[in-house]
Each structure stands twice: as C-alpha cells, then as structure tokens.
N, CA, C and O of each residue as an XYZ file, in Angstrom:
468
protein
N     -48.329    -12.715    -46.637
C     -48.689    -12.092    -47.902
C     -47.442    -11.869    -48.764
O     -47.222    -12.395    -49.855
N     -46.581    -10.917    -48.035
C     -45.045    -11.463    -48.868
C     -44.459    -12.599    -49.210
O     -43.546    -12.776    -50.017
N     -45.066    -13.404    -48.514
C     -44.267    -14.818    -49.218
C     -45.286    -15.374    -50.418
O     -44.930    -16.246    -51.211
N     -46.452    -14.820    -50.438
C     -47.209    -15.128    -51.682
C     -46.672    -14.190    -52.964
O     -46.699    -14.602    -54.123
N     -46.215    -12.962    -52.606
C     -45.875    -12.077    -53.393
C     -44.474    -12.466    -54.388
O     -44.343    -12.487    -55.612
N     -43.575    -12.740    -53.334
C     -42.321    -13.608    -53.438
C     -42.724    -15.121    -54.593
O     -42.314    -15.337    -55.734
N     -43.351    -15.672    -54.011
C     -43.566    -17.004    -54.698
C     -43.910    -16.976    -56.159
O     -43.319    -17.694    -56.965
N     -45.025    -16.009    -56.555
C     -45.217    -15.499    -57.737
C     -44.088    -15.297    -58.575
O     -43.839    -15.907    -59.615
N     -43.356    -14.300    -57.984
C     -42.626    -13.330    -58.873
C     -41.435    -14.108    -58.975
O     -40.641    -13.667    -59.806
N     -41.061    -15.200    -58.331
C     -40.153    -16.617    -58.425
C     -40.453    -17.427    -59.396
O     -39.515    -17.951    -59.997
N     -42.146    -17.802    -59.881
C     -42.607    -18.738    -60.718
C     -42.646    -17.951    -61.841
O     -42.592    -18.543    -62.920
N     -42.726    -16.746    -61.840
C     -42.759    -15.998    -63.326
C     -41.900    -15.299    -63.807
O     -41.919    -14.528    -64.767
N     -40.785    -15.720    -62.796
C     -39.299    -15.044    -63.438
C     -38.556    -16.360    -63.859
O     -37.409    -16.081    -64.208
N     -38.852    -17.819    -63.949
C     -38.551    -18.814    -64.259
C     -39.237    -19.820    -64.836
O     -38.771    -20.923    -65.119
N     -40.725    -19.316    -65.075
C     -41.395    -20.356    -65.615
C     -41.344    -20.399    -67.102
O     -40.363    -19.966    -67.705
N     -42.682    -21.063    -67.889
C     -42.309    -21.382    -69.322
C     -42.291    -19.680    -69.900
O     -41.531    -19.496    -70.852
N     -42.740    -18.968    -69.607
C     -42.743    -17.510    -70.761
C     -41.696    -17.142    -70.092
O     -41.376    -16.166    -70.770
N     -40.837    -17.208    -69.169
C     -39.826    -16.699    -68.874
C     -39.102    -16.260    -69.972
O     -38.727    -15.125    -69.676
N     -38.721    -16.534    -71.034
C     -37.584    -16.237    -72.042
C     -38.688    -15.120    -72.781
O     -38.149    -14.443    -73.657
N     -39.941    -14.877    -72.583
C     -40.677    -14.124    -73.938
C     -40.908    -12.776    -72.845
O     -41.084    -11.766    -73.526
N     -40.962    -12.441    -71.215
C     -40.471    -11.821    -70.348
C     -39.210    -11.404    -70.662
O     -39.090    -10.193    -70.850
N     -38.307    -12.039    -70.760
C     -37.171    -11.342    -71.389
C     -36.588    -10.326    -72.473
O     -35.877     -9.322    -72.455
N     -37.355    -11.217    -73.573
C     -37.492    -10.715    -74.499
C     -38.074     -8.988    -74.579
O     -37.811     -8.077    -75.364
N     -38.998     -9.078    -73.328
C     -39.588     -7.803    -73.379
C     -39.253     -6.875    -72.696
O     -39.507     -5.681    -72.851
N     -38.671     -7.378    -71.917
C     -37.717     -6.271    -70.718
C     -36.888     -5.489    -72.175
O     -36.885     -4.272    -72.364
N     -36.335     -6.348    -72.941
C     -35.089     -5.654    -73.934
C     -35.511     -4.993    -74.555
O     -34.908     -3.941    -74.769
N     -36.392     -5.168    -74.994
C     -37.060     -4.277    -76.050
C     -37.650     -3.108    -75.589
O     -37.632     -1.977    -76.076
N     -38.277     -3.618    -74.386
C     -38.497     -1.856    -73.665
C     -37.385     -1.288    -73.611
O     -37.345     -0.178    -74.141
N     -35.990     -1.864    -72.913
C     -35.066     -1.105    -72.808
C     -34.412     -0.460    -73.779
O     -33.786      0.567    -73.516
N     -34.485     -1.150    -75.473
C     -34.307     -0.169    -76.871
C     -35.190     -0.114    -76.895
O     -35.632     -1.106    -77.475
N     -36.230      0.781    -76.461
C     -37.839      2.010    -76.883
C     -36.844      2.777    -75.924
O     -36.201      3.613    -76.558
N     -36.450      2.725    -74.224
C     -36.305      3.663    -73.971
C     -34.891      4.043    -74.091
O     -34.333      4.746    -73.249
N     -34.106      3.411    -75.512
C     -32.705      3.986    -75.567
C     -33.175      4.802    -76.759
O     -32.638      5.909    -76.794
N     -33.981      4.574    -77.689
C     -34.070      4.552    -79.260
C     -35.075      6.040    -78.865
O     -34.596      7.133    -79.168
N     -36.404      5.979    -78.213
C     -37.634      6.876    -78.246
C     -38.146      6.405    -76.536
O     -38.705      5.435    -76.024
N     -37.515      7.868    -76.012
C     -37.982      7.751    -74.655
C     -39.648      8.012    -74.352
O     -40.555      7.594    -73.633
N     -39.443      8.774    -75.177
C     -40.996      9.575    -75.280
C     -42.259      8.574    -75.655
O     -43.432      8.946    -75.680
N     -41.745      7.081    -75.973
C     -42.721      6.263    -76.266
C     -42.911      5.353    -74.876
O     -43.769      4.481    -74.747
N     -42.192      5.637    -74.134
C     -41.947      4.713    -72.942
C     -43.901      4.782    -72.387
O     -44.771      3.915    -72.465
N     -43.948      6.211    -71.856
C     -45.647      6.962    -71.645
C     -46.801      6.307    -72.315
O     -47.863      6.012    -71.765
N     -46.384      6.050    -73.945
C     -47.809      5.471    -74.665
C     -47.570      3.858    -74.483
O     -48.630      3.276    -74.715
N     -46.752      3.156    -74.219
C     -46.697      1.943    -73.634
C     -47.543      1.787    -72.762
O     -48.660      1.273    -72.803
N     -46.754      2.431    -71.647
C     -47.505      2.385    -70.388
C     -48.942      2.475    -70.322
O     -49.664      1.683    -69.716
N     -49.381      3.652    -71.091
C     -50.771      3.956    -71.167
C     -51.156      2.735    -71.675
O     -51.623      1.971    -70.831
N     -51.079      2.205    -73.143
C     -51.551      0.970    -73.553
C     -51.943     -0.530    -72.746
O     -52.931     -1.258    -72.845
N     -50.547     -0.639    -71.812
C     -50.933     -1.671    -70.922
C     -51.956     -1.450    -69.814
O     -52.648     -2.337    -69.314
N     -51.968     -0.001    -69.455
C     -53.406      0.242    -68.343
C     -54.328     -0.481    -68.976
O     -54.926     -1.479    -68.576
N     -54.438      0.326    -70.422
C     -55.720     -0.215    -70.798
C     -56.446     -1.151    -71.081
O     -57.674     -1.227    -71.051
N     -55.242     -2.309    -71.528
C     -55.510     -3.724    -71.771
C     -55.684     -4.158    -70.417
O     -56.589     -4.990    -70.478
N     -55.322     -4.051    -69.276
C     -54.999     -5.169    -68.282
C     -56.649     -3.816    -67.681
O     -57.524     -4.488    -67.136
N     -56.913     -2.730    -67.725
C     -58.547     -2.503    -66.873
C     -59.478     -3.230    -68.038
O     -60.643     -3.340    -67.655
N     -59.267     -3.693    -69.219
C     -60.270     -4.070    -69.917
C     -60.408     -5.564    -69.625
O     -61.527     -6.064    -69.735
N     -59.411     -6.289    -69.276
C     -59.387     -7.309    -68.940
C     -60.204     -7.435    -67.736
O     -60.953     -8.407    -67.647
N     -60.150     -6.567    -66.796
C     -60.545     -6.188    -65.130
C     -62.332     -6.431    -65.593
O     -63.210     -7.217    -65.237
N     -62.260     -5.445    -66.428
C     -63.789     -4.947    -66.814
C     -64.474     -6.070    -67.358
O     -65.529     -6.456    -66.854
N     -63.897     -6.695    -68.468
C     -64.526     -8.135    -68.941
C     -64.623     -8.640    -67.953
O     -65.841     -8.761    -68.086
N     -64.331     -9.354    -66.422
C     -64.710    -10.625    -65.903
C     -65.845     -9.677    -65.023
O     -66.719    -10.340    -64.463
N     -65.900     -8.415    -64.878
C     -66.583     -8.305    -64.170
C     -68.061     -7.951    -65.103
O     -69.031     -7.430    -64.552
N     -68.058     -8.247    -66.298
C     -69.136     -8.287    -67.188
C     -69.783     -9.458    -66.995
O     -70.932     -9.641    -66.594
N     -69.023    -10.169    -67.285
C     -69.223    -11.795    -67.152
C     -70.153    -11.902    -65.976
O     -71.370    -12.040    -66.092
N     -69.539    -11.832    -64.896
C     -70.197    -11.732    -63.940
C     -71.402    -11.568    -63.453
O     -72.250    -12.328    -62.987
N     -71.289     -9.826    -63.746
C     -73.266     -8.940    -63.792
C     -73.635     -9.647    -64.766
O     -73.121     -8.670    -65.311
N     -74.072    -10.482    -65.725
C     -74.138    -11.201    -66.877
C     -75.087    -12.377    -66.674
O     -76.271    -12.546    -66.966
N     -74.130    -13.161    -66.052
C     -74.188    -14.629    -65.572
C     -74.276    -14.868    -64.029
O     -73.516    -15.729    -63.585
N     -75.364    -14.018    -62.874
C     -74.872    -14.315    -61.507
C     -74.893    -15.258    -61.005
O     -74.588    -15.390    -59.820
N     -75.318    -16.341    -61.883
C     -75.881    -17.442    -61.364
C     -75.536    -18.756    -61.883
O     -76.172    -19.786    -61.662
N     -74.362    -18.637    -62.671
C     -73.383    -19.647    -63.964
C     -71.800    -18.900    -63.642
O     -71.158    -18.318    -64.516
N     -71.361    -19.054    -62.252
C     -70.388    -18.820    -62.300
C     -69.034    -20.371    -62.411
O     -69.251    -21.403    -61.776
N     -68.070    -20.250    -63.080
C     -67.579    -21.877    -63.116
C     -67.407    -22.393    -61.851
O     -67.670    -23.571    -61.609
N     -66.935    -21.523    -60.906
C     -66.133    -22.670    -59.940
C     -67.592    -22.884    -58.969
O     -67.574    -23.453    -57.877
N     -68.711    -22.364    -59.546
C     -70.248    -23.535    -58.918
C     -70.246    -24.754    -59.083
O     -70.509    -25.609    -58.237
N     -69.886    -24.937    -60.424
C     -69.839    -26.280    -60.584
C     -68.825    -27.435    -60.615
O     -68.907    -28.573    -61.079
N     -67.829    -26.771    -59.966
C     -66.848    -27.380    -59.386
C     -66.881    -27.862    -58.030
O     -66.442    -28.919    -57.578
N     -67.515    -26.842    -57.415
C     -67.787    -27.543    -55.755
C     -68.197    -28.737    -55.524
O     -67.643    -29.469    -54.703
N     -69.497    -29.171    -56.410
C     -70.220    -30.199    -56.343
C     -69.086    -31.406    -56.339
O     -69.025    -32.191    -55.394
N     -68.331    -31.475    -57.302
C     -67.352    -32.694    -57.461
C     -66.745    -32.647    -56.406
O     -66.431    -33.739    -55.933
N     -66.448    -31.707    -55.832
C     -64.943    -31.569    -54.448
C     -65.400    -32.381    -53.504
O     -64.682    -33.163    -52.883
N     -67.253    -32.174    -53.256
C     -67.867    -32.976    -51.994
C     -67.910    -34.415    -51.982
O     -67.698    -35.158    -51.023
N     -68.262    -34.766    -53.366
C     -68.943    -36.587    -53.338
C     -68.034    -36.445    -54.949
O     -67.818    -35.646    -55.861
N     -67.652    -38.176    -54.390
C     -67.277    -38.900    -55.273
C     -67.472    -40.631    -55.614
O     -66.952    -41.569    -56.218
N     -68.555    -40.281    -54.791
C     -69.114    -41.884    -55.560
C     -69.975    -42.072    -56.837
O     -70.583    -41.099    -57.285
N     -70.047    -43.219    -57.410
C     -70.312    -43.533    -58.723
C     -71.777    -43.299    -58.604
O     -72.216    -43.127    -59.742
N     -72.526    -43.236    -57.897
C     -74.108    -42.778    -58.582
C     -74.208    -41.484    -58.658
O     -75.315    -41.039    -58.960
N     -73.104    -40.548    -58.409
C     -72.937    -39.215    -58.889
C     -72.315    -38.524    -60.152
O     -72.480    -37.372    -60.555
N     -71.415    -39.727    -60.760
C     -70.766    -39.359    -61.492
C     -71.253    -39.011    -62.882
O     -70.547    -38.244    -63.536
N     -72.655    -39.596    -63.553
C     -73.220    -39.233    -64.310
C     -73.262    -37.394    -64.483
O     -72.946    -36.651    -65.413
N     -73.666    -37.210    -63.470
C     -73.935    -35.799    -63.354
C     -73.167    -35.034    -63.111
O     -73.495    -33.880    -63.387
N     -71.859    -35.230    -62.522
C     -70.302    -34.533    -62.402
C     -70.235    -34.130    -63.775
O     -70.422    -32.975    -64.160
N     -69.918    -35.282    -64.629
C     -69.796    -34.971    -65.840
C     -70.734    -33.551    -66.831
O     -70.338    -32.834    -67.750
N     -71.385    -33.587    -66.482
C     -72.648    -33.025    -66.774
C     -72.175    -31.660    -66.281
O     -72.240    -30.649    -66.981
N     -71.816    -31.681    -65.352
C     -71.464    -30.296    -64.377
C     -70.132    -29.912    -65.273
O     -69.921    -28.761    -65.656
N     -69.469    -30.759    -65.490
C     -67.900    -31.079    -66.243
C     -68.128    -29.748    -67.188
O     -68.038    -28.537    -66.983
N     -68.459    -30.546    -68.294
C     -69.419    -29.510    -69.504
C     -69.793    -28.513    -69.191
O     -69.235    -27.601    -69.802
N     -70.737    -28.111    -68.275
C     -71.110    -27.021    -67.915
C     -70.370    -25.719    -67.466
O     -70.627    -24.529    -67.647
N     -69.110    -26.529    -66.656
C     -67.712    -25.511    -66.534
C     -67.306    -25.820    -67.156
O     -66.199    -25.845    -66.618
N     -67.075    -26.360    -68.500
C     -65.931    -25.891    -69.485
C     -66.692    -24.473    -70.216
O     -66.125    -23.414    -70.487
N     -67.962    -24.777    -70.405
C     -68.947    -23.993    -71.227
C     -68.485    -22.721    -70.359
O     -67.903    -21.764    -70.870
N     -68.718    -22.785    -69.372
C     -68.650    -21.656    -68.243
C     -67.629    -20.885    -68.714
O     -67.826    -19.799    -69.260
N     -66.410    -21.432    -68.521
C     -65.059    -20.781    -68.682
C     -64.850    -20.401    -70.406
O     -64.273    -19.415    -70.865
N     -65.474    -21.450    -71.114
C     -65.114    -20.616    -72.061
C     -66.067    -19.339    -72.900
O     -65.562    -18.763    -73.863
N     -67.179    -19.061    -72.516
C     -68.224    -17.980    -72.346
C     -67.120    -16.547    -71.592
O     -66.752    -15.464    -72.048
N     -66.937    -17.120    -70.521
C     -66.132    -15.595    -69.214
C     -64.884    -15.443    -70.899
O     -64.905    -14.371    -71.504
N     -64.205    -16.282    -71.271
C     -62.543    -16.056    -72.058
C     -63.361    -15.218    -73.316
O     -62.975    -14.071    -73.537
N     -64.559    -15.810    -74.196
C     -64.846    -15.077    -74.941
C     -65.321    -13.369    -74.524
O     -64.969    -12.418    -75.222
N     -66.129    -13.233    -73.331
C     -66.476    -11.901    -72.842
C     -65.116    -11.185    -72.793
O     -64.945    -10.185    -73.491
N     -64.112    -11.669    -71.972
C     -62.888    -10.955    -71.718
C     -62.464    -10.406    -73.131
O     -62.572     -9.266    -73.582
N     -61.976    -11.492    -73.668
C     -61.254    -11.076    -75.410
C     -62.079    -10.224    -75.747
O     -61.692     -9.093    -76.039
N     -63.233    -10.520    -75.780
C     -63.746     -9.392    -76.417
C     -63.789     -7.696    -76.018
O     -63.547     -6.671    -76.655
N     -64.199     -7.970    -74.719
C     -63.762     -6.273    -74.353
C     -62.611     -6.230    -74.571
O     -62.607     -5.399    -75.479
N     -61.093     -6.639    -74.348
C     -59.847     -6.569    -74.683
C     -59.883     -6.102    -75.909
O     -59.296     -5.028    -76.038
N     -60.573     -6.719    -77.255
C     -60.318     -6.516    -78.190
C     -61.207     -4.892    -78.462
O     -60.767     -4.028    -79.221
N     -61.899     -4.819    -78.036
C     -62.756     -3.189    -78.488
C     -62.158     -2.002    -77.751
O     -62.252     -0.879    -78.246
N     -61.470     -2.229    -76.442
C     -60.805     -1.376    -75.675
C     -58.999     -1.402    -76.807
O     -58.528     -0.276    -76.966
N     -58.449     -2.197    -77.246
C     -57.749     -1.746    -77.806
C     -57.721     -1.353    -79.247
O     -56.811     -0.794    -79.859
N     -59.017     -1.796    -79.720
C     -59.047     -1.308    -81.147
C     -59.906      0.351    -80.685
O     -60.644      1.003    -81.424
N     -59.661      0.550    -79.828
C     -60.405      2.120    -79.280
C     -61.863      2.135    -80.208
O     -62.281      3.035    -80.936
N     -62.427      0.890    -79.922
C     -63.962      0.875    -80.644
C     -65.091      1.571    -79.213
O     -66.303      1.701    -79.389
C-alpha cells in the first residue's frame, strides 16, 4: 500500500501540472506570510470542493445504478472478434455518454457547493 502511496506522490510531484503544484505551494506560502488568518478559509474551501466532488459521483451513482461506465467496458475486455465489434462500438458511445453525464453531475454539485447555492 505504501508503495502505491509512494508511486502517486512521485507521478504528481513530476508530472504535467507539476509546475501549476508549484505555483501553489508559493502562493500559499505568501497567504501564510502576507494573512495567516486566511490560511483556515482556504482550507475550509478545499474540504468543500473536494466532499462535493465525493458527493457528485456518489449522486451519479444512486441516479444511474444500472449505467455505470466501466459496465460497458467489460464487455470489450472479454471478446474481440469481429462479429462483436458492431456492438463494442455501440457500448463505445454508451461509455463516453456514461462518463460524460457522471463529469456533468460532479461539476455541477462542485459548482452549487461553491457558489454556497
């Protein structure tokens, strides 16, 4: 489990947002040279975005129990011969639709949890 923990925090201390991670470490660090006292409503702010995020997929979810994407991903993993492929495709669509239905639910609670709607 530590070496999964490790591996992460290796790929996201060097991957592509790496430099916009940076960027933000500094800037916290002038909030907490400039206004310590804002350090708290940060913090609070990111709870709230990252449980609203939590809360959207699990909307999605109770929602859709039965249109989840990676259903229709299995199907392809098993068979891959050509009198199936009509309908892979088909499935294709269906998880893109999938995934992008769950991204709109998410944003959206994201967006009402931080506009404190």
């Amino acid at each position: 489990m530590f070496a999964k923990v490790r591996s992460f925090f290796a790929e996201a201390l060097a991957g592509r947002m790496s430099l916009w991670l940076w960027v933000t470490v500094g800037l916290v660090g002038v909030v907490a040279v400039l206004a310590p006292l804002q350090l708290m409503v940060m913090l609070s702010k990111l709870v709230l975005v990252t449980l609203a995020a939590w809360l959207g997929y699990w909307i999605d979810r109770a929602m859709f129990p039965y249109a989840r994407p990676h259903e229709f991903l299995d199907d392809a993993k098993e068979e891959k011969s050509e009198a199936v492929q009509g309908v892979l495709e088909v499935k294709g669509i269906a998880f893109e639709w999938c995934m992008m239905r769950r991204a709109v639910i998410v944003v959206g609670v994201m967006l009402a949890v931080s506009l404190g709607l």
